[in-house]
C-alpha positions as CSV (number, residue, x, y, z in Angstrom):
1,X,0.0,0.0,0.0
2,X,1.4,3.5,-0.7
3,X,2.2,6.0,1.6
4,X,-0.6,8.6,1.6
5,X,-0.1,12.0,2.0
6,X,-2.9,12.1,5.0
7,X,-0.7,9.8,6.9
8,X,2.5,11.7,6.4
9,X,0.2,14.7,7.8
10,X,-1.1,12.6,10.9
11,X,2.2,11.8,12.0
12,X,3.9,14.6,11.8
13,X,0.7,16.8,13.5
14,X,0.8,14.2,16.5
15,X,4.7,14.5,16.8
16,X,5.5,18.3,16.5
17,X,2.4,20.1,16.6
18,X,2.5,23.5,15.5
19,X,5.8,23.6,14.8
20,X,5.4,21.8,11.3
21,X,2.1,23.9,9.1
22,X,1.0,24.8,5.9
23,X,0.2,21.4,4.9
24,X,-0.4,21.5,0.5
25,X,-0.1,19.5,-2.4
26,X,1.7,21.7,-4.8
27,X,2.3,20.0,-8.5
28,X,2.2,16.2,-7.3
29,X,4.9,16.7,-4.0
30,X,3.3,17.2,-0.1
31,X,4.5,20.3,0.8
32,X,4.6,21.6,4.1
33,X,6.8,24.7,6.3
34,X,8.7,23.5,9.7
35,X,9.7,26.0,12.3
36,X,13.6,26.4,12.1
37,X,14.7,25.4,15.5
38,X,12.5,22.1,14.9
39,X,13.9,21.5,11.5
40,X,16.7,18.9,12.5
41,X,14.8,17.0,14.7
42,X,11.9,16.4,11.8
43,X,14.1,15.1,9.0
44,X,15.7,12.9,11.6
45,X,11.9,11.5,12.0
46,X,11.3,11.9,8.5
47,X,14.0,9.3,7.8
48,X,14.1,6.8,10.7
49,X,10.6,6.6,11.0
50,X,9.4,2.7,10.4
51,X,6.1,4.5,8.1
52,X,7.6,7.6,6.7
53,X,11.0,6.3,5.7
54,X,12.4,9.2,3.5
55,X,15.7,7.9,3.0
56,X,17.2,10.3,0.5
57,X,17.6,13.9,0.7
58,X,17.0,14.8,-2.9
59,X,18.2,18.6,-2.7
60,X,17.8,21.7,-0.4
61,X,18.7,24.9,-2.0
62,X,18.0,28.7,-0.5
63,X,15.5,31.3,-1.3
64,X,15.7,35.1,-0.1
65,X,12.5,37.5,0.2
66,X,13.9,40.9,0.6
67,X,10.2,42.3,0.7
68,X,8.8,40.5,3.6
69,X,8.7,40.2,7.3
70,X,12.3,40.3,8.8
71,X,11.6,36.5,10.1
72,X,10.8,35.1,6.8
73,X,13.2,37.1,4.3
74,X,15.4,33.6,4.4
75,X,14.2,30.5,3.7
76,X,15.6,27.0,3.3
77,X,13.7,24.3,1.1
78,X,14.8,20.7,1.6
79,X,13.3,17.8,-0.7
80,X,12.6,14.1,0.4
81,X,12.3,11.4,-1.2
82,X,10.8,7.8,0.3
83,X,12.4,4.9,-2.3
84,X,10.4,2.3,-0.3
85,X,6.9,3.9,-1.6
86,X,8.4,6.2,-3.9
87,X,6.9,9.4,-2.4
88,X,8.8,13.1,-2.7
89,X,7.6,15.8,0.1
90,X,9.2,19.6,0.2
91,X,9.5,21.3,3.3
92,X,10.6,24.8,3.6
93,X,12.0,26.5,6.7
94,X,11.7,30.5,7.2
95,X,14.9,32.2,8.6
96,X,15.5,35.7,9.8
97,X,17.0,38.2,7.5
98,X,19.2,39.5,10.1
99,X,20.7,35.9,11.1
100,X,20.1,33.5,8.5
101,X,20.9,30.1,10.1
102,X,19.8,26.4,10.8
103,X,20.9,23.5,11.9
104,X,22.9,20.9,9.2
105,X,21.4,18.5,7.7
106,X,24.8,16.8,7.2
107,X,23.9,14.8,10.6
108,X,21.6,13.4,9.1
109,X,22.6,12.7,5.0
110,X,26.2,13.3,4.4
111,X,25.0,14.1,1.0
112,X,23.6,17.3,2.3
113,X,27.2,18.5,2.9
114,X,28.1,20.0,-0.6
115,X,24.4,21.3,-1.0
116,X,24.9,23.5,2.3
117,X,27.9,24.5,1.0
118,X,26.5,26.1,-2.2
119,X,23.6,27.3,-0.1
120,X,26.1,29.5,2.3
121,X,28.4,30.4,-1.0
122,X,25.4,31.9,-3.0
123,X,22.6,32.9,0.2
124,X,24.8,33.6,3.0
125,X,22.6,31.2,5.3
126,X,24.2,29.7,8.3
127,X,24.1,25.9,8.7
128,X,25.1,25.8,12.1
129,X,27.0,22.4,13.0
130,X,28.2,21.9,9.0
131,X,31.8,19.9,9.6
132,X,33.3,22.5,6.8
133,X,31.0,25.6,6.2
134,X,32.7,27.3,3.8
135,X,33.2,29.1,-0.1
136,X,32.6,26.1,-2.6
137,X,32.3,27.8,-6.3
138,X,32.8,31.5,-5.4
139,X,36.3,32.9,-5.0
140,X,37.2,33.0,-0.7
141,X,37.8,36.5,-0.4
142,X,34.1,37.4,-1.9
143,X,32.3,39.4,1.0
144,X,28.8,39.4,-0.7
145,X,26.9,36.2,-1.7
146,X,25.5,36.8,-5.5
147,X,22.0,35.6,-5.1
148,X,20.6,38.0,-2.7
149,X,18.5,40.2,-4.1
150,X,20.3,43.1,-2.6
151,X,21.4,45.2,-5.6
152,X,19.5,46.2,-8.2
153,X,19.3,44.5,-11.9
154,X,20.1,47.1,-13.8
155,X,22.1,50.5,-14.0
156,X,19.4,53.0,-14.1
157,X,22.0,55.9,-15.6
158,X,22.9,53.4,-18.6
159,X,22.1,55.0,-21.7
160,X,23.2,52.0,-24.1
161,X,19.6,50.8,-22.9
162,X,17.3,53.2,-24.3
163,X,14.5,51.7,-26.6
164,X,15.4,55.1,-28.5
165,X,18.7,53.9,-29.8
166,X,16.7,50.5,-31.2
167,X,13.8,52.1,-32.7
168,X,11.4,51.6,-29.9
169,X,9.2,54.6,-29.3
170,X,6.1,54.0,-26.4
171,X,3.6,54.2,-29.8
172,X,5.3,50.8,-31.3
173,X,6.1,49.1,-28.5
């Protein structure tokens, strides 16, 4: 019998309360938001639970809001995935803008070790415990992390821009 998505609901509900929410299908994957502090403690019952059994961590990759509430501008998304029943869920946990961090998941899957990496490179988010949290694509000595949404896309003093110069006027556009 497969794993149903009502069960994965149940059991996480009776374990952690309030601290896992949101509960959704979203295009074919259970998708659901865990409180931060909580987060290591439910993919560790995520994968050793004798039902649930999500033995893989698929990815987890980092997302930044600029525009909202200072304790959601961060936000980590980790994907599961159960071979067993082959079932994918998504959880995402929301971080502070001011101190982006969260447990490692690299207790867990040592396979999360790389994907932390290229989370902190590129987000800036903290993965507190990580055996080696540092740089993994971008150069060491970088003091910003490049996918923030921090600066803004385009020069507005450029002039080599202007729909003038390719024959763009605001009657044929």
């Amino acid at each position: 019998m497969a794993l149903e998505t009502t069960v994965i609901q149940n059991k996480l509900s009776d374990k952690f309360g309030d601290k896992v929410t949101g509960f959704t299908q979203v295009h074919d994957i259970f998708t659901f938001e865990v409180d931060s502090a909580s987060m290591a403690e439910v993919m560790g019952f995520l994968k050793e639970d004798a039902v649930l059994r999500f033995n893989f961590l698929t990815d987890l990759c980092g997302i930044h809001y600029p525009d909202s509430e200072k304790d959601r501008q961060f936000a980590v998304v980790y994907h599961m995935h159960n071979w067993y029943d082959n079932v994918r869920i998504r959880f995402k946990c929301f971080l502070n803008g001011d101190n982006p961090e969260i447990e490692t998941a690299t207790n867990h899957f040592l396979s999360a070790n790389w994907q932390e990496r290229e989370t902190y490179d590129f987000y800036g988010i903290i993965f507190k415990g990580h055996p080696q949290l540092k740089r993994i694509l971008n150069m060491d000595e970088m003091t910003s992390f490049p996918m923030r949404k921090e600066f803004p896309l385009e020069d507005g003093g450029r002039t080599d821009k202007d729909d003038r110069f390719f024959g763009r006027t605001p009657d044929n556009c």
